[in-house]
C-alpha positions in Angstrom: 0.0 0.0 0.0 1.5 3.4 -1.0 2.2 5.6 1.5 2.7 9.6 1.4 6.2 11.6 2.5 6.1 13.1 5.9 7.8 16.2 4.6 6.2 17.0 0.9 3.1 14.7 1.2 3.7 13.1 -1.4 2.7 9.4 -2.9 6.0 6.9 -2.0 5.8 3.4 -2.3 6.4 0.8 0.1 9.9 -0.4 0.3 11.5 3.1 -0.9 13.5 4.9 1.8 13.9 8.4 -0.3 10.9 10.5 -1.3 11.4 10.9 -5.4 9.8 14.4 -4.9 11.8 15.9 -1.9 14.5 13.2 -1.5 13.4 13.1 2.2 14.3 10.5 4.1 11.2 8.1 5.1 10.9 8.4 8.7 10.0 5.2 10.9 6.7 4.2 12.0 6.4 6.3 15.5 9.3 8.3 15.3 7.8 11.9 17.1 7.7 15.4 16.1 7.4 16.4 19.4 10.9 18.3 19.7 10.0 20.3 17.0 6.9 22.3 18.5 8.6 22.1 21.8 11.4 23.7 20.6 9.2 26.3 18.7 7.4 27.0 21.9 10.7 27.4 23.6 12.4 29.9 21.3 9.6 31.4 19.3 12.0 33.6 17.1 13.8 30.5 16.1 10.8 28.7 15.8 9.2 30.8 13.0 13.0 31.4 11.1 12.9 27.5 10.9 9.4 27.3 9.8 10.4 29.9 7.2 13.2 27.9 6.2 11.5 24.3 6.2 7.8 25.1 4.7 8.6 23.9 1.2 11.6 20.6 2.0 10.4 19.7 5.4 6.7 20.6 5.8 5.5 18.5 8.2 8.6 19.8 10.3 7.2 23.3 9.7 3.9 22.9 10.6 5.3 21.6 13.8 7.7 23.9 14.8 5.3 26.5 13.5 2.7 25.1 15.7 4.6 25.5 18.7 6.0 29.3 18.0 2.7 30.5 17.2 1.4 29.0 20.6 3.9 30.8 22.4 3.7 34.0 20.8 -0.4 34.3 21.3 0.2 33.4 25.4 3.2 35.5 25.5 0.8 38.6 24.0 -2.0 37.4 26.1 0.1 37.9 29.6 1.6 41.1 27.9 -1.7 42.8 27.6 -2.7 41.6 30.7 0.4 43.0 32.7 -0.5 46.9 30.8 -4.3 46.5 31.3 -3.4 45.8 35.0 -0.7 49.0 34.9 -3.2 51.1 33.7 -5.7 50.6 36.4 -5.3 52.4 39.8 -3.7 50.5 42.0 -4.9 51.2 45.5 -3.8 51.1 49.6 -7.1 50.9 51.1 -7.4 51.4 54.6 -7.2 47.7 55.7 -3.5 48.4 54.8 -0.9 48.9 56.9 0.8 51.0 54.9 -0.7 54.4 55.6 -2.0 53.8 59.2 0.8 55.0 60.9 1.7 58.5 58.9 0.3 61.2 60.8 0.8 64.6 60.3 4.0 66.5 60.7 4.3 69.7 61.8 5.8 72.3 59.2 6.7 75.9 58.7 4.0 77.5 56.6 4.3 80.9 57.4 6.1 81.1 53.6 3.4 79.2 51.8 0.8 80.8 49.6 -2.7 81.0 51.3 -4.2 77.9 49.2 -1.3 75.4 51.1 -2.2 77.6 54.6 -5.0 76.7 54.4 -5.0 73.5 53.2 -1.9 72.4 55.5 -4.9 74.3 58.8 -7.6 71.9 57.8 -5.5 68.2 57.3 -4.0 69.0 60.2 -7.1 69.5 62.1 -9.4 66.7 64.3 -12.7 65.2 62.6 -10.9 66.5 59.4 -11.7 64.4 56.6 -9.7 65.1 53.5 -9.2 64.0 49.7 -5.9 65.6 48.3 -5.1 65.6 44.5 -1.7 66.0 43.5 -1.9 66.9 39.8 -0.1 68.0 37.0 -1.2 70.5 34.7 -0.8 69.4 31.3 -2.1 66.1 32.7 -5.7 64.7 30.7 -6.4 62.0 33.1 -5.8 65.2 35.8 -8.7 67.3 34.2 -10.9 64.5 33.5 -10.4 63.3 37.1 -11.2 66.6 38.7 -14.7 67.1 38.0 -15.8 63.7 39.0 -14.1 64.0 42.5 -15.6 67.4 42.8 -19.2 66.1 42.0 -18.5 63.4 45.1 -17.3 65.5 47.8 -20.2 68.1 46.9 -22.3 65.0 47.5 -21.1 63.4 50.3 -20.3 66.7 52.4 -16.0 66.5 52.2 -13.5 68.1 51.6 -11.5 68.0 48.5 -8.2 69.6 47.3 -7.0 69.6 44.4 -3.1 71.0 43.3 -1.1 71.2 40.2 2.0 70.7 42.1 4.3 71.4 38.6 2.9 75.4 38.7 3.4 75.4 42.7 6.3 76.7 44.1 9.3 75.1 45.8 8.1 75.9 49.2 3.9 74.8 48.7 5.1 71.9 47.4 7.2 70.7 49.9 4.8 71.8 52.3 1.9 69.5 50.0 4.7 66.3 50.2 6.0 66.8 53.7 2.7 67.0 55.8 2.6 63.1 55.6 4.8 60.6 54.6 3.4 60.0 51.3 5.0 56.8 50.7 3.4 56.2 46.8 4.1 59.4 45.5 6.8 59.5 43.3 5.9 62.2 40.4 2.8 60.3 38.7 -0.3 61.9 38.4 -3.1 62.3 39.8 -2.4 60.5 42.7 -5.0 61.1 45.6 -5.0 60.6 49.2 -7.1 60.7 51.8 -6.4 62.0 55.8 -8.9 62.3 58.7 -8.1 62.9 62.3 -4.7 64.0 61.5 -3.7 60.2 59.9 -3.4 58.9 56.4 -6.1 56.5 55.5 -4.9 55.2 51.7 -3.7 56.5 48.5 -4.5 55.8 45.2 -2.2 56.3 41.7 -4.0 57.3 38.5 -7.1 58.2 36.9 -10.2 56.3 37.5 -14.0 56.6 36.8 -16.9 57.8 38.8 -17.6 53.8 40.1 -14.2 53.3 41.0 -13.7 56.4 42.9 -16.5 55.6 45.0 -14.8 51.9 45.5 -11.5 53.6 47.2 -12.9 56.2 48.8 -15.2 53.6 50.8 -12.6 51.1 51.1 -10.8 53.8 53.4 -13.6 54.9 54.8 -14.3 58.3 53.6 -17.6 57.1 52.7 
């Protein structure tokens, strides 16, 4: 019974060793492809330069090797996209934290601060204070889109809520905005909120996020 070549696919007859078409050597029944598509999942790159290089001698070694760098590639996007659509939502330090529970307020020498940071740095300082801070940056469109759906919250649920372009502030409000509490998340992105009451830091949150999930971290820190 003719059989077909495991490379070309071709017709070869019993008994011959070499494919006539591809001049393939016939492989024995049950010898495996498997080191092919595990290589190809391995190594990827190499994986599709040997698929390139095999698809028209050594097809069935192709499709294997093929096979196995394809595989890798789609799982390899599928975590990448993952790991940005997870850096791209706000990661938050709730008040179940430990994080924040112990930064309470510092006394600091305002008397060379602008009025805004007086009187921000009177009130977060204050007892029964309750307090969402923003620190923004001005030519930042998550910033401004953030704004007026904090705003429309605290006019709602009765709090206070600051909010500070800290790249038009001065040397002096700023470190006055940083220094108050040990703001232990903060390193330059923006927005980043955080929230004080009774002179102690309750949680912090980095980036923008919608309406729903500002509600979320605001009562996981119980502000709300």
């Amino acid at each position: 019974m003719a059989k077909f070549c495991s490379e070309c696919g071709k017709k070869v007859e019993n008994g011959q060793k070499l494919c006539d078409n591809c001049k393939a050597k016939r492989r024995s029944s049950g010898q495996g492809d498997a080191p092919w598509w595990i290589l190809g999942a391995i190594l990827p790159p190499v994986g599709l330069i040997l698929f390139l290089v095999w698809k028209n001698d050594r097809k069935k070694d192709a499709k294997n090797i093929g096979t196995g760098a394809l595989v890798a590639t789609i799982v390899w996007l599928f975590f990448g996209l993952s790991f940005l659509i997870d850096s791209n939502n706000a990661s938050f330090n709730g008040g179940n934290n430990n994080s924040g529970v112990n930064n309470l307020a510092k006394e600091i020498d305002v008397s060379s601060a602008s009025k805004e940071l007086k009187e921000w740095y009177t009130y977060v300082t204050s007892e029964d204070a309750l307090a969402v801070t923003v620190v923004a940056l001005s030519y930042c469109d998550y910033c401004k889109q953030y704004k007026p759906i904090l705003t429309q919250i605290a006019s709602e649920e009765k709090f206070k809520m600051y909010y500070f372009d800290i790249d038009t502030m001065s040397e002096i409000d700023s470190a006055v905005l940083t220094g108050v509490y040990n703001l232990e998340k903060y390193e330059g992105s923006s927005p980043y909120s955080f929230v004080t009451k009774n002179k102690k830091f309750l949680g912090d949150v980095v980036g923008y996020m919608n309406r729903e999930q500002t509600i979320n971290f605001l009562t996981s820190v119980g502000a709300m």
